[in-house]
Backbone as ProteinMPNN parsed JSONL, in Angstrom:
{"seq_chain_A": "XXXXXXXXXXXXXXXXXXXXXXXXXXXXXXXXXXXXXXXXXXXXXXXXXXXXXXXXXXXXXXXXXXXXXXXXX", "coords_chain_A": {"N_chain_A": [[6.343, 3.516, -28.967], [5.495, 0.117, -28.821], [3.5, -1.618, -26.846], [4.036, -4.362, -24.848], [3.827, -7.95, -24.173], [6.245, -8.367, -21.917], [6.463, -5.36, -21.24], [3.57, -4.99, -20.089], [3.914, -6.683, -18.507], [5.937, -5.935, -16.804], [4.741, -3.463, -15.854], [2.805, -4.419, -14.268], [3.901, -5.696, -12.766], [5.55, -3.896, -11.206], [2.992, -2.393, -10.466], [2.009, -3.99, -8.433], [3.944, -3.927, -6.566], [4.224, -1.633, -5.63], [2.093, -1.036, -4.295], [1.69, -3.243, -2.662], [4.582, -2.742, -0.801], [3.433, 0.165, -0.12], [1.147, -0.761, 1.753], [1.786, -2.18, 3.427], [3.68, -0.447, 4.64], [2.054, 1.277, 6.006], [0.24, -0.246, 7.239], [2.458, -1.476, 9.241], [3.055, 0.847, 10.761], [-0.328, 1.214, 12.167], [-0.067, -0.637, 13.285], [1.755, 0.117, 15.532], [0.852, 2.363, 16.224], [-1.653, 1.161, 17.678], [-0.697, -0.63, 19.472], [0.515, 1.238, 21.477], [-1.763, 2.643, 21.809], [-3.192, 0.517, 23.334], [-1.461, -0.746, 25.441], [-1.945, 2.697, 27.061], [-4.319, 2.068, 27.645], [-5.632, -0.126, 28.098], [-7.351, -1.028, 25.654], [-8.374, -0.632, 22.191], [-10.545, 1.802, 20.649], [-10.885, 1.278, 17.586], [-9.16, -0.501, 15.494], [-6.648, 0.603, 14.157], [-4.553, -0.814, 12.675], [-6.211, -2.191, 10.388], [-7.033, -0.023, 9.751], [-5.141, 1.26, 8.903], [-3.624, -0.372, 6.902], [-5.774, -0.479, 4.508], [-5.778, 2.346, 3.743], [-3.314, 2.418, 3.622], [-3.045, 0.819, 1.102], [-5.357, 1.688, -0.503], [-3.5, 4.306, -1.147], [-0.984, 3.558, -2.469], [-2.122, 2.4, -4.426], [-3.134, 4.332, -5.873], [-0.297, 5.621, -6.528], [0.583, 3.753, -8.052], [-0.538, 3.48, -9.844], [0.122, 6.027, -11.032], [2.614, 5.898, -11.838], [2.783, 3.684, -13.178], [1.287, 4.501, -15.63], [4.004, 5.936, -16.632], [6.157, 4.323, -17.254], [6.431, 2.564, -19.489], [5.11, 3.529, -22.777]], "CA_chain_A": [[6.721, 2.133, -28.81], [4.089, -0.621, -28.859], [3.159, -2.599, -25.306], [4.044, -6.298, -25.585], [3.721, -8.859, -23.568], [6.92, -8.036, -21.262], [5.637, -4.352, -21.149], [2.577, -5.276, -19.5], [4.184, -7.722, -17.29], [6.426, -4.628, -15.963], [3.645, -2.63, -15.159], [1.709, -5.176, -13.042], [4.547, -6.272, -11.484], [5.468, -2.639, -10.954], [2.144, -1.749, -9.169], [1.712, -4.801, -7.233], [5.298, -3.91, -5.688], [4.373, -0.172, -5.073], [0.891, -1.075, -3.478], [2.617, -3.747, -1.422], [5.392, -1.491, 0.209], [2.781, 1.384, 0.718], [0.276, -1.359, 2.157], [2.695, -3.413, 4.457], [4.16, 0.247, 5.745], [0.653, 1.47, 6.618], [0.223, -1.651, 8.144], [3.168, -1.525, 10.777], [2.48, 2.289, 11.399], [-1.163, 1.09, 12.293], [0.28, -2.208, 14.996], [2.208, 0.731, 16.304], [-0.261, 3.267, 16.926], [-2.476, 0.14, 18.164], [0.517, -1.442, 20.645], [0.777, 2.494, 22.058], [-3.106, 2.833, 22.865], [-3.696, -0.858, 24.428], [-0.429, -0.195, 26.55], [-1.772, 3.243, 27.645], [-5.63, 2.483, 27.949], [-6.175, -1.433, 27.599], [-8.543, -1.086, 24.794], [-8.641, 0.393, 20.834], [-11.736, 1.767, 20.173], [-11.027, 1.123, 16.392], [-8.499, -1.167, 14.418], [-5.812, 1.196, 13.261], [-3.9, -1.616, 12.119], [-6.418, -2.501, 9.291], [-7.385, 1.04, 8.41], [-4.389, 2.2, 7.814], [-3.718, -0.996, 5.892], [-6.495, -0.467, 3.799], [-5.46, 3.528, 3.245], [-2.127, 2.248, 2.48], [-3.086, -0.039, 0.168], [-5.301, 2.762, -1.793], [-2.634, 5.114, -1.627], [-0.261, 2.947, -3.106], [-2.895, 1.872, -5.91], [-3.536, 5.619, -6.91], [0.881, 5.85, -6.989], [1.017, 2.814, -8.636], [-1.577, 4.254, -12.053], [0.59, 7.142, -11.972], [4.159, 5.412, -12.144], [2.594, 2.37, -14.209], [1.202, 5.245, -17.195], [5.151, 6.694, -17.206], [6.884, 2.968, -17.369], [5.812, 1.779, -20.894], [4.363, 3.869, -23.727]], "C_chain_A": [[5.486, 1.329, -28.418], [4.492, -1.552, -27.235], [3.448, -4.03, -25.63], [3.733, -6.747, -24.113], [4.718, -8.521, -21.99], [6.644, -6.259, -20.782], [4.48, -4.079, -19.885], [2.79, -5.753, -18.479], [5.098, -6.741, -16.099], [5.689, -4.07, -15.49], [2.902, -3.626, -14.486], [2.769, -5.877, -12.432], [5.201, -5.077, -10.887], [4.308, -2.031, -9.648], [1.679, -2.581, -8.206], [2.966, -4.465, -6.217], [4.906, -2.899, -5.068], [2.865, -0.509, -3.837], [1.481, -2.21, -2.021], [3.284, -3.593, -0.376], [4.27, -0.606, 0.739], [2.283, 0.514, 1.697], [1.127, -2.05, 3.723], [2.915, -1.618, 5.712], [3.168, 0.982, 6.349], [0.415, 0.64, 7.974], [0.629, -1.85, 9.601], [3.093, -0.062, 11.175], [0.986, 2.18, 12.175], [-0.519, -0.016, 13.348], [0.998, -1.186, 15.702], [1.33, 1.354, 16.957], [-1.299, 2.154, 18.174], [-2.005, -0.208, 19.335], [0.323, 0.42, 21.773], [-0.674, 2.501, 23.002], [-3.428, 1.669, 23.699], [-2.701, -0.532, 25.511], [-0.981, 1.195, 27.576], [-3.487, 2.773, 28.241], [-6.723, 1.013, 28.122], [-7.08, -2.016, 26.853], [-7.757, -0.068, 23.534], [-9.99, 0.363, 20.428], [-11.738, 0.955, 18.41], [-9.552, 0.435, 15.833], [-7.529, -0.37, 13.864], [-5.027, 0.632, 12.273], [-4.579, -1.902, 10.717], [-6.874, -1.337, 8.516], [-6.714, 1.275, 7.977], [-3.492, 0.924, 6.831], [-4.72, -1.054, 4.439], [-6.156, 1.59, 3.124], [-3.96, 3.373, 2.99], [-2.031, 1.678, 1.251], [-3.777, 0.976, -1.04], [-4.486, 3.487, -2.195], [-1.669, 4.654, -2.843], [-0.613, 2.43, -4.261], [-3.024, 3.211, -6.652], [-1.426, 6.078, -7.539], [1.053, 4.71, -7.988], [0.343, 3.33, -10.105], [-0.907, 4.978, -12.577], [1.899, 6.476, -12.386], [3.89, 4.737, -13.293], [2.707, 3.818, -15.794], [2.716, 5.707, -17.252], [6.232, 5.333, -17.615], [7.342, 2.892, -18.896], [4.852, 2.809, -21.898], [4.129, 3.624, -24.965]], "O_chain_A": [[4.569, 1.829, -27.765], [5.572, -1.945, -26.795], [3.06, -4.655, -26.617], [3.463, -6.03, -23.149], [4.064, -8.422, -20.952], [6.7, -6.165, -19.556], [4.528, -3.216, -19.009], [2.124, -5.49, -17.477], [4.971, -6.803, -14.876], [5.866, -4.053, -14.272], [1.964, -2.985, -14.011], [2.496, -6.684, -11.544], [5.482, -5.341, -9.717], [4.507, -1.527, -8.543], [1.04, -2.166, -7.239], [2.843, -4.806, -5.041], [5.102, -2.943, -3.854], [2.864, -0.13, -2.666], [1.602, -1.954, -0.823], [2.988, -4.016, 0.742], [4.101, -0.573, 1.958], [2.816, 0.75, 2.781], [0.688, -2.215, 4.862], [2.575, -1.485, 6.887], [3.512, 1.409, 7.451], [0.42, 0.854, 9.186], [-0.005, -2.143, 10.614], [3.075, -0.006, 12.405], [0.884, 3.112, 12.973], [-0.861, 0.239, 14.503], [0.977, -1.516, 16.888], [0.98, 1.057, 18.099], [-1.533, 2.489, 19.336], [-2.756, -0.148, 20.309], [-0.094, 0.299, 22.925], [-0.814, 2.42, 24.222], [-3.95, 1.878, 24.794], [-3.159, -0.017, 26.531], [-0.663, 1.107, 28.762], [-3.797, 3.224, 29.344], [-7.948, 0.958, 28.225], [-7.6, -3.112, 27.065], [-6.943, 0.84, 23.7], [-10.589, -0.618, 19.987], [-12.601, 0.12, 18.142], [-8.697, 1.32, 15.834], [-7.461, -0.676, 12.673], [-4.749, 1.207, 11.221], [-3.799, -1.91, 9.765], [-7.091, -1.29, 7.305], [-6.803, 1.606, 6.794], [-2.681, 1.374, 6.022], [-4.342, -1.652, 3.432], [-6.433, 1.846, 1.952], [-3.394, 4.136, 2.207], [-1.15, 1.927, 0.429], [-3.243, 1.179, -2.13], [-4.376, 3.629, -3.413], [-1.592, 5.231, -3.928], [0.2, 2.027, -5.093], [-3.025, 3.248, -7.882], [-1.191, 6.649, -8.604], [1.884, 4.962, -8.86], [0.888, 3.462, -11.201], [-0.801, 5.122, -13.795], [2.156, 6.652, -13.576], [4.504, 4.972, -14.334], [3.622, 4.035, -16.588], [2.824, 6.028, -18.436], [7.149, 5.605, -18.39], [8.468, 3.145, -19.324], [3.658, 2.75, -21.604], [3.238, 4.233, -25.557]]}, "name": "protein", "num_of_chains": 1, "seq": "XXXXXXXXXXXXXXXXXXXXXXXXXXXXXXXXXXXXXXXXXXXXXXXXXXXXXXXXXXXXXXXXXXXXXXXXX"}
């Protein structure tokens, strides 16, 4: 089956959704961890909040290539 226009538009609205969800739930797993150490120690050495936004957000880009190639062929 040939890719059209609607095709295409599935798959990128497909992996912006999947990178989104991963990215967002990274995200609040990372303000948690964060809220836990300031509470026990009044300091985070390091940002958990944006790494693991930023390792949710790849994750969710490497699920999103594989879902997108099975969508639409």
């Amino acid at each position: 089956m040939k890719n059209t226009k609607g095709g295409n538009r599935l798959k990128i609205l497909t992996a912006l959704g999947i990178v989104l969800a991963f990215a967002l739930g990274f995200m609040f797993i990372g303000i948690f961890i964060d809220i836990q150490i300031i509470l026990k120690c009044d300091f985070t050495p390091i940002s958990f909040t944006l790494t693991f936004l930023f390792l949710g957000a790849l994750i969710g880009f490497l699920l999103a290539l594989r879902a997108v190639s099975h969508i639409v062929r």
